[in-house]
C-alpha positions in Angstrom: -27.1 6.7 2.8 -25.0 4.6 5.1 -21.0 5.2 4.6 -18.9 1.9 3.4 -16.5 0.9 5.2 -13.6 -1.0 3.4 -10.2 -2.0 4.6 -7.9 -1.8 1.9 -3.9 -2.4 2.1 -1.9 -2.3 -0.9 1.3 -4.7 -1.0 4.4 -4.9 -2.5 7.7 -7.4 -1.2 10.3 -5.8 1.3 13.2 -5.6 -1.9 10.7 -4.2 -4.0 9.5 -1.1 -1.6 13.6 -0.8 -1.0 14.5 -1.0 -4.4 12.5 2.1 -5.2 13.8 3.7 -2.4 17.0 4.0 -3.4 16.7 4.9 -6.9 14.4 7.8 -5.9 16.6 8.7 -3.3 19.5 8.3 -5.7 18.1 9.9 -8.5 15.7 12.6 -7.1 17.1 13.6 -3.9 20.8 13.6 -4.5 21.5 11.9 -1.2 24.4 8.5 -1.3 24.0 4.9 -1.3 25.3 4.6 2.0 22.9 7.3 3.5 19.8 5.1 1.8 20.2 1.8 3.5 21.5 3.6 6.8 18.4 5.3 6.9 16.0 2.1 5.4 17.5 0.0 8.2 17.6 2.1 11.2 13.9 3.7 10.5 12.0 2.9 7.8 12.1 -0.6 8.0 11.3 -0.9 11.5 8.4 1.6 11.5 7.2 -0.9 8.2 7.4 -3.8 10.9 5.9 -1.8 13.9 3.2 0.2 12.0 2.2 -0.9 8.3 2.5 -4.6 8.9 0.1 -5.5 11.7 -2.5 -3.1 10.3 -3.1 -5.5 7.4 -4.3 -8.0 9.2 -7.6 -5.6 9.6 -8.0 -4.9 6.1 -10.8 -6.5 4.1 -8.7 -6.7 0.7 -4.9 -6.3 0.6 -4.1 -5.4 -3.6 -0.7 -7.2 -4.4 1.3 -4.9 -6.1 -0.6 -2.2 -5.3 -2.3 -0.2 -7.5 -0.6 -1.9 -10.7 -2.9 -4.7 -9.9 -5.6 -4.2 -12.3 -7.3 -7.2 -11.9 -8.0 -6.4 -7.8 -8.3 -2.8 -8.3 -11.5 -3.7 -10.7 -12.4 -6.1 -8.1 -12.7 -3.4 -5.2 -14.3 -0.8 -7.8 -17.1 -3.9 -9.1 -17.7 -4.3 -5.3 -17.8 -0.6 -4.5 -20.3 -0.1 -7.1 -22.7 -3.0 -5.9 -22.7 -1.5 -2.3 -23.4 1.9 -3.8 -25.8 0.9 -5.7 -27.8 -1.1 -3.2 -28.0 2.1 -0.9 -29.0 4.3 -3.7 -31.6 1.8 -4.2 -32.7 0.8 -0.9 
């Protein structure tokens, strides 16, 4: 059976990623508002830019809003099927 091969990126806006950020960071890890976007803007941010961001542009689907995105998550499992199916077959 032959492997398959399918980019897949998952998406979600820049105030969205941030937003959750901080409240986990808040919430979970006891660390300060300040602390947060100090660390967002000099590192994560920028590695987001450097690293995450130009590897979409190789991914065969990209899932808005990532995994909450039922309709394109049973879109990449119907097509994940088909492929499976046709090497099971052939």
């Amino acid at each position: 059976m032959r492997p398959i091969v399918i980019g897949v990126a998952g998406g979600n806006d820049a105030d969205v990623r941030f937003s959750r950020r901080l409240q986990r960071d808040l919430s979970e890890r006891g660390r300060t508002m300040e602390s947060v976007i100090d660390q967002y803007q000099r590192t994560v941010r920028p590695m987001h830019l450097e690293f995450v961001e130009p590897s979409t542009r190789y991914a065969d689907i990209i899932i808005p809003e990532g995994g909450s995105n039922d309709v394109a998550v049973d879109m990449l499992l119907t097509k994940v099927r088909s492929i499976t199916s046709a090497n099971e077959s052939g």
